[in-house]
MARZAMI-392248 format. One record per residue (C-alpha): residue number from 0; x, y, z; residue in one letter. Coordinates in Angstrom, 2 decimals, always signed. Layout:
BEGIN
ATOM  num        u        v        w  residu
ATOM  NUM        X        Y        Z       a
...
This chain:
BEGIN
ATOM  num        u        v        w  residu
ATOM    0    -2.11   -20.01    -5.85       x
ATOM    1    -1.17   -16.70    -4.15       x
ATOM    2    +0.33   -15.15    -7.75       x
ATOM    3    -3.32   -16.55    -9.39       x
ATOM    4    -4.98   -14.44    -6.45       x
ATOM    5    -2.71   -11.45    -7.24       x
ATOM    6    -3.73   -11.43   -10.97       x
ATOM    7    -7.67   -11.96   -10.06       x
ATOM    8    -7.26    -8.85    -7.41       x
ATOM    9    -5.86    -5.70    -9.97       x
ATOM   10    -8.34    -3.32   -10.58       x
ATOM   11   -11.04    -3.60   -13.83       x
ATOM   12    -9.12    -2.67   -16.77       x
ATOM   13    -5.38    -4.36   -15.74       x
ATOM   14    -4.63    -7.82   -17.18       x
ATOM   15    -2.08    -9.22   -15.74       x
ATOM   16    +1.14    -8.12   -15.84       x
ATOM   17    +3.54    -9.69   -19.02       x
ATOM   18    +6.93    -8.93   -17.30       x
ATOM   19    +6.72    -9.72   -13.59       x
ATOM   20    +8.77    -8.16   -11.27       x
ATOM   21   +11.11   -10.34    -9.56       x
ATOM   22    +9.62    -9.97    -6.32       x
ATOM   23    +6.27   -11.37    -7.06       x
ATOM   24    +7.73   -14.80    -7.69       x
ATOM   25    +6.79   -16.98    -4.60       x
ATOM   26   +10.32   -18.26    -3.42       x
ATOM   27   +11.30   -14.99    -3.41       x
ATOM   28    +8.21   -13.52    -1.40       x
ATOM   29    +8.62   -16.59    +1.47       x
ATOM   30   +12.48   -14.93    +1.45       x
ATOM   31   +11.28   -11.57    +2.02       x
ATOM   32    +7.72   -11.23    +3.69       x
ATOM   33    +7.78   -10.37    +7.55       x
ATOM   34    +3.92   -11.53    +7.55       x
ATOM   35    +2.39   -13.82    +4.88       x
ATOM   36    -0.97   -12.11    +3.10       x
ATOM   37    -3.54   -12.01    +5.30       x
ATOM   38    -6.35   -13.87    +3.58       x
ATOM   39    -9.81   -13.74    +4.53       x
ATOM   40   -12.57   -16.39    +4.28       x
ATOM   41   -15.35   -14.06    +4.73       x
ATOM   42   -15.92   -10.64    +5.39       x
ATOM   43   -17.76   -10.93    +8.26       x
ATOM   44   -14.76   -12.96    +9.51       x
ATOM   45   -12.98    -9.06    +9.75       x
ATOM   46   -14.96    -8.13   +12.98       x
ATOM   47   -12.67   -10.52   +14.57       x
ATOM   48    -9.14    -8.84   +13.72       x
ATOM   49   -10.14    -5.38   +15.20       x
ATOM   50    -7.31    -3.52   +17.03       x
ATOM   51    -4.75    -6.47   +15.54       x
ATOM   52    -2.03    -5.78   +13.24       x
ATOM   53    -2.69    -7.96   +10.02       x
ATOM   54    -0.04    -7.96    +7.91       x
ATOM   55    +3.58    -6.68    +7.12       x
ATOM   56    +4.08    -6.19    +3.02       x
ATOM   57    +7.39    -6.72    +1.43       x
ATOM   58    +9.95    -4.18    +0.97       x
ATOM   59    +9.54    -1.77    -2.00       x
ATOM   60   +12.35    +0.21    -3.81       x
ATOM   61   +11.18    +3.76    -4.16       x
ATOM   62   +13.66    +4.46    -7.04       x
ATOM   63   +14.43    +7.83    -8.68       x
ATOM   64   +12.58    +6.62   -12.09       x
ATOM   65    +9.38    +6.38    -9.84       x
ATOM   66    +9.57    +9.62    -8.65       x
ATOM   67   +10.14   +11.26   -11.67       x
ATOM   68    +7.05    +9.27   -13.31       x
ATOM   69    +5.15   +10.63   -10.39       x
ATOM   70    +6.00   +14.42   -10.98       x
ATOM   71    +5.17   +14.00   -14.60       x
ATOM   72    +1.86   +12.70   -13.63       x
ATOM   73    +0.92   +15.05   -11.10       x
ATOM   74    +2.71   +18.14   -12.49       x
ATOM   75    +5.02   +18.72    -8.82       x
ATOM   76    +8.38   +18.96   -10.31       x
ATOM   77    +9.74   +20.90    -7.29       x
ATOM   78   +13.49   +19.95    -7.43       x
ATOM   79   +13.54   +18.12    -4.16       x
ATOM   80   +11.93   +15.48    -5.95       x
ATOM   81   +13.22   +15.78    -9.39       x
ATOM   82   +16.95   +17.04    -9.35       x
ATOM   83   +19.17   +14.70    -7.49       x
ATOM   84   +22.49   +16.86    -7.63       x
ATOM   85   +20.58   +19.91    -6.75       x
ATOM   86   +19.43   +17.81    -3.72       x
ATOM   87   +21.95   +16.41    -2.44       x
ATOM   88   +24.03   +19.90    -2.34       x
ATOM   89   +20.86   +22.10    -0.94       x
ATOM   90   +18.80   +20.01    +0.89       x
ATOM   91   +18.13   +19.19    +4.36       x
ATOM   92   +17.59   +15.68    +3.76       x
ATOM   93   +21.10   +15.32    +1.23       x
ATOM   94   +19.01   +13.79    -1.58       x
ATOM   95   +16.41   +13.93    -3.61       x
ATOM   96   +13.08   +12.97    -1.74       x
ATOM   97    +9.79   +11.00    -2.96       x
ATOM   98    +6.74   +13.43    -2.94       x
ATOM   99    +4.43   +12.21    +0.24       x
ATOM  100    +1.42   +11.74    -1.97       x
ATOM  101    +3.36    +9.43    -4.13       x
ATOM  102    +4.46    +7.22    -0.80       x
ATOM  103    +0.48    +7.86    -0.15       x
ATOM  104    -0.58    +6.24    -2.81       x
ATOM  105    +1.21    +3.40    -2.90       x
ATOM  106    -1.53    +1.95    -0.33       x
ATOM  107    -3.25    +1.00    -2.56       x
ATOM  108    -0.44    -1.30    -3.77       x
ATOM  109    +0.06    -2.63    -0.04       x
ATOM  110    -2.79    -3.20    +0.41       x
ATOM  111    -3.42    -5.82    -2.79       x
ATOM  112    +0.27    -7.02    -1.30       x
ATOM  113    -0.96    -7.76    +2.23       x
ATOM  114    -5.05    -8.94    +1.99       x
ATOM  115    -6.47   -11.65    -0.34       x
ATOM  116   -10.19   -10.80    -0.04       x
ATOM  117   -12.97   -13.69    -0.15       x
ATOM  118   -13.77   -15.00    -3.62       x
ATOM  119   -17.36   -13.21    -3.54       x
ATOM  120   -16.06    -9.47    -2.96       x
ATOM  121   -17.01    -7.70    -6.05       x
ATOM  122   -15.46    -4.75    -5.58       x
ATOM  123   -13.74    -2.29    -3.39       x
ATOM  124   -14.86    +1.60    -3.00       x
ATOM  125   -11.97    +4.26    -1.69       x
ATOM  126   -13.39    +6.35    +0.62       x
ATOM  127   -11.33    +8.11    +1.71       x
ATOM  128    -8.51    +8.98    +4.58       x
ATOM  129    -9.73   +10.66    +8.14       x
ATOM  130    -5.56   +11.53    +9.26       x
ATOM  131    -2.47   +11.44    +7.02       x
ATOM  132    +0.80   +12.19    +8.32       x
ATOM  133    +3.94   +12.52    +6.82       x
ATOM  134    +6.93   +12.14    +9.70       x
ATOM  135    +9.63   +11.39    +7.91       x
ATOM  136   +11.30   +11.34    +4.22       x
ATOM  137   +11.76    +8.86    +1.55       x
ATOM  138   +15.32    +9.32    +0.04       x
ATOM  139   +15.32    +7.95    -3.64       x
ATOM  140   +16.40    +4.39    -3.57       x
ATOM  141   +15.00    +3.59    -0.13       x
ATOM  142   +13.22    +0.67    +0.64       x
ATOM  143    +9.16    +1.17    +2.34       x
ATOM  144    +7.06    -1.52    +3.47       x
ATOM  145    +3.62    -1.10    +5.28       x
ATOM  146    +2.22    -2.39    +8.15       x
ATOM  147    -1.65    -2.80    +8.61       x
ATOM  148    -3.90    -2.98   +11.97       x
ATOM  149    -7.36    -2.80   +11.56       x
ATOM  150    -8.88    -0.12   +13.18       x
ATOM  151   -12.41    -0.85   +13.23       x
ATOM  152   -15.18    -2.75   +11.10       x
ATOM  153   -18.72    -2.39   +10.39       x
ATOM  154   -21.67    -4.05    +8.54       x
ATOM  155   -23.65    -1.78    +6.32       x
ATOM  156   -26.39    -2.70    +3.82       x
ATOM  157   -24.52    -4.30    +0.98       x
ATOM  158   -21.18    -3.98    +2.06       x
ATOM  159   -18.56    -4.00    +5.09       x
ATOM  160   -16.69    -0.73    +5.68       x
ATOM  161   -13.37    -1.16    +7.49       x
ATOM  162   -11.00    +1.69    +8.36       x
ATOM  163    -7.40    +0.44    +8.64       x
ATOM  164    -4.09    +2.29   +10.49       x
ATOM  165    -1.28    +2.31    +7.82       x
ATOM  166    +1.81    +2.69    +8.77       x
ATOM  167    +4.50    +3.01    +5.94       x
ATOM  168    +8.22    +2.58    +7.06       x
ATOM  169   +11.21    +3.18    +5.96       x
ATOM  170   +13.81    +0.22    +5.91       x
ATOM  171   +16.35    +1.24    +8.76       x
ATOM  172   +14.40    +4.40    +9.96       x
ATOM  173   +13.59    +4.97   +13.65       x
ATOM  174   +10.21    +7.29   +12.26       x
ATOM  175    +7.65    +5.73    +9.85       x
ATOM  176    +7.06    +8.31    +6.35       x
ATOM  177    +3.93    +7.77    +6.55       x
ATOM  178    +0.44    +7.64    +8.65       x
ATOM  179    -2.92    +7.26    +8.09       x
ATOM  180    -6.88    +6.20    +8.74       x
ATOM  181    -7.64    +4.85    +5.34       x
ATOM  182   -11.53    +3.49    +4.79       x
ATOM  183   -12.40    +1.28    +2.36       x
ATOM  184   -16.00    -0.29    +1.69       x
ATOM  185   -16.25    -4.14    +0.35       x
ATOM  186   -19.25    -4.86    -1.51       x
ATOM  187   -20.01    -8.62    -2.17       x
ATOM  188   -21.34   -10.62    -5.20       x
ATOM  189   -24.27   -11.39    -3.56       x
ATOM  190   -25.49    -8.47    -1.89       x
ATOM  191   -25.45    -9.95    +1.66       x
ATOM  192   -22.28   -10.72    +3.71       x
């Protein structure tokens, strides 16, 4: 059921994925997951997690392919991030490094990981990030999970807008790599919630 409920969640546009990665597959996920995905009967049923951590995604490889996909998308090519020998012999961090906005935006990603939203959720608006921090690197070939507390939770006409702490860590790290206050707006099938 949960890998149906991954399919229905990706964004308009994204059928489902022909060659899974390995750790979508369920056994695997019950192996790996500190927190099973937080699923939701109703949005209105949100008010009641505020201040609690929800969920705790799997562990995700930030390989040096990734990165390199990510500086040709976003033009950033600095050599931190793109040239691993150079790295490792002139940087303070003695490898190459993921850019922040890449381990940014892999939220998004988390977040499909570690909430199953109700059935009549329609859709999902980004609005946007009030604090972002960056406290730490992400060496290429780490492994990042995230964890997510909701912050706070509101009804608005329409929708639900919730603003969530994520905290993106790096496996074995004493300092997460990432921070932030990331609100998102639910709007439901119906209109009410």
């Amino acid at each position: 059921m949960w890998m149906f409920q991954w399919h229905r969640l990706q964004p308009a546009g994204f059928g489902p994925c022909k060659n899974k990665p390995q750790r979508l597959k369920p056994a695997s996920l019950k192996a790996t997951h500190s927190m099973p995905a937080f699923i939701l009967d109703s949005l209105q049923s949100l008010k009641d997690y505020v201040g609690r951590e929800i969920a705790t995604t799997d562990w995700l490889p930030v390989t040096q392919e990734r990165i390199l996909q990510f500086a040709d998308a976003t033009g950033d090519r600095q050599w931190i991030h793109v040239d691993p020998e150079r790295a490792r012999r002139e940087s303070p961090y003695g490898a190459a490094i993921a850019h922040g906005f890449l381990t940014l935006s892999l939220m998004s990603h988390f977040m499909r990981e570690a909430i199953q939203l109700p059935d009549n959720v329609r859709q999902t608006i980004n609005c946007g990030l009030n604090r972002v921090r960056f406290p730490a690197p992400v060496r290429a070939g780490e492994k990042i999970r995230a964890r997510v507390r909701l912050q706070s939770c509101r009804e608005l006409p329409g929708s639900v807008e919730a603003v969530f702490d994520i905290t993106i860590e790096t496996e074995g790290a004493e300092k997460p790599c990432c921070v932030a206050e990331w609100i998102l707006r639910y709007y439901s099938d119906e209109g009410l919630l």
